[in-house]
N, C-alpha and C positions, 0 to 999 in steps of 0.2 A: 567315241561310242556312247548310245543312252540309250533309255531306255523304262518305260514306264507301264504300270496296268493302269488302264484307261475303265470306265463303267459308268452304265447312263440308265435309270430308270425310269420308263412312264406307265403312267397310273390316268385311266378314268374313274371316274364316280359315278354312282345312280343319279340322275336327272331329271327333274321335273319335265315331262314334252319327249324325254327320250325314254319311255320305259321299254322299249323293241331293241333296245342296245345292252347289252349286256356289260357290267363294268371288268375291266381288261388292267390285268399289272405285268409287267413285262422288263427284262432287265435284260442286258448286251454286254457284256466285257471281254477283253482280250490284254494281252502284252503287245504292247506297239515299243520301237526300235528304229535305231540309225544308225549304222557304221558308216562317218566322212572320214576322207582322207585326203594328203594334200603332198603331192612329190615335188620335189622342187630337183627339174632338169638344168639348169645351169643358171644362169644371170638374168634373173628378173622372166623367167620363163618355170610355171608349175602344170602340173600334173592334180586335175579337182575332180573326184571321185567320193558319189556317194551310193548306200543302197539302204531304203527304209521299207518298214510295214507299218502301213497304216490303217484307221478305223474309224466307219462311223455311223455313228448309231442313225436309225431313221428319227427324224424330227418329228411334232408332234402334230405339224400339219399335215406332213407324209401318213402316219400313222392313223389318225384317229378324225380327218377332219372330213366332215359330212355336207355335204351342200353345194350351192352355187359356187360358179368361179366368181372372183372380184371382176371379172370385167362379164359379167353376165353371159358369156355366150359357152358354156360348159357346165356340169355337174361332175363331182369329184366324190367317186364313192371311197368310205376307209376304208382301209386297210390294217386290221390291228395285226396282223401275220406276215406285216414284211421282216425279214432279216436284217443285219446289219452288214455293211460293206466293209469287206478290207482288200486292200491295196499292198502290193510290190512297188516299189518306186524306182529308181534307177537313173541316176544324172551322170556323167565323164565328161569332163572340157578340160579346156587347156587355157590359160590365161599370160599373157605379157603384160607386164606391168615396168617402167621407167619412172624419172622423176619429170615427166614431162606428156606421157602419155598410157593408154592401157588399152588393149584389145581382149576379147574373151569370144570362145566359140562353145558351146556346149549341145550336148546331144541329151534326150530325154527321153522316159520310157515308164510309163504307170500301166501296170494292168491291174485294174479294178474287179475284184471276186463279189457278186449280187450286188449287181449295181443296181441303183434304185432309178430307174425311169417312169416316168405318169406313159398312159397304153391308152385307147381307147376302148370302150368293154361293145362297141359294137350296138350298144342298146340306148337309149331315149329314157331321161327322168326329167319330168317336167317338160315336155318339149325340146329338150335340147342333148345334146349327144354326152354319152356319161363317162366318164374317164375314170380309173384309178392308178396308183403306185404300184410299181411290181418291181420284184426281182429279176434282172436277169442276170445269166450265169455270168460273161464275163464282159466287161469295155476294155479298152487299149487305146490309151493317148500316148503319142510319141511326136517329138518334132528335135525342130533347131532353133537354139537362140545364140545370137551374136552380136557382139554391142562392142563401142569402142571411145574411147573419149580423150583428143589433144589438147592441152595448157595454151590456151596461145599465149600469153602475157597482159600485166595488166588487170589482171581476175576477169578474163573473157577463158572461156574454154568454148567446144565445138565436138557436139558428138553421137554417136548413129546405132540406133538398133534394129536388128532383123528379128521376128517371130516367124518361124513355119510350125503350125500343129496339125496332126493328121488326126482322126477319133471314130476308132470299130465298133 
């Protein structure tokens, strides 16, 4: 188990070109957390089990940046009133392990509280369609990952992984 307080500050300034902007100071902190765990059911066969909360402040492009996209075909309005995301996490697999080979299945599960997605706002700056960052209430990523890897001899090994991720 651990466990830490996590805090992230941004700050604008008055700017020359930007006097319609207001300067913005802003701080996010929370306790973020991991309880892993690891059961071990018989011979080279365990039990991996974890559950975390995580956190994360909006960056300062999310937050505060004003202007064209880099690839010119958008505008990105700020947003200095996004919130910060936190996360439940949730992994359980099962692992086989030998001196000669290893498989692992695991199951996954984050649900993300104000997730931070770019929206379209519907409206035109400059000719081009304007977007900002926003909050929404919840995302949910969930999937399976499964890998596996045989010794063949020699320093050759041989070996295979599956990703499925699902995302609300």
């Amino acid at each position: 188990a651990g466990g830490r307080y996590q805090r992230a500050v941004a700050e604008t300034f008055a700017t020359e070109g930007l006097e319609d902007q207001t300067p913005v100071r802003d701080s996010d902190g929370t306790l973020v957390g991991a309880v892993n765990a690891i059961l071990e059911l018989g011979r080279g066969v365990s039990l991996v089990g974890t559950v975390g909360r995580a956190f994360r402040s909006p960056n300062l492009i999310e937050r505060f940046f004003d202007g064209s996209t880099p690839e010119g075909s958008g505008y990105q309005v700020r947003n200095p009133d996004l919130k910060p995301e936190t996360s439940i996490n949730m992994d359980l697999g099962v692992r086989y392990v030998t001196s000669r080979a290893s498989v692992e299945a695991f199951t996954f599960r984050n649900t993300i509280h104000d997730g931070i997605r770019i929206e379209p706002l519907g409206t035109k700056v400059n000719n081009v369609a304007a977007y900002q960052n926003t909050n929404v209430d919840e995302l949910l990523f969930r999937g399976v990952e499964l890998s596996g890897e045989v010794l063949l001899g020699s320093g050759f090994s041989t070996g295979a992984s599956y990703t499925w991720q699902d995302a609300a």
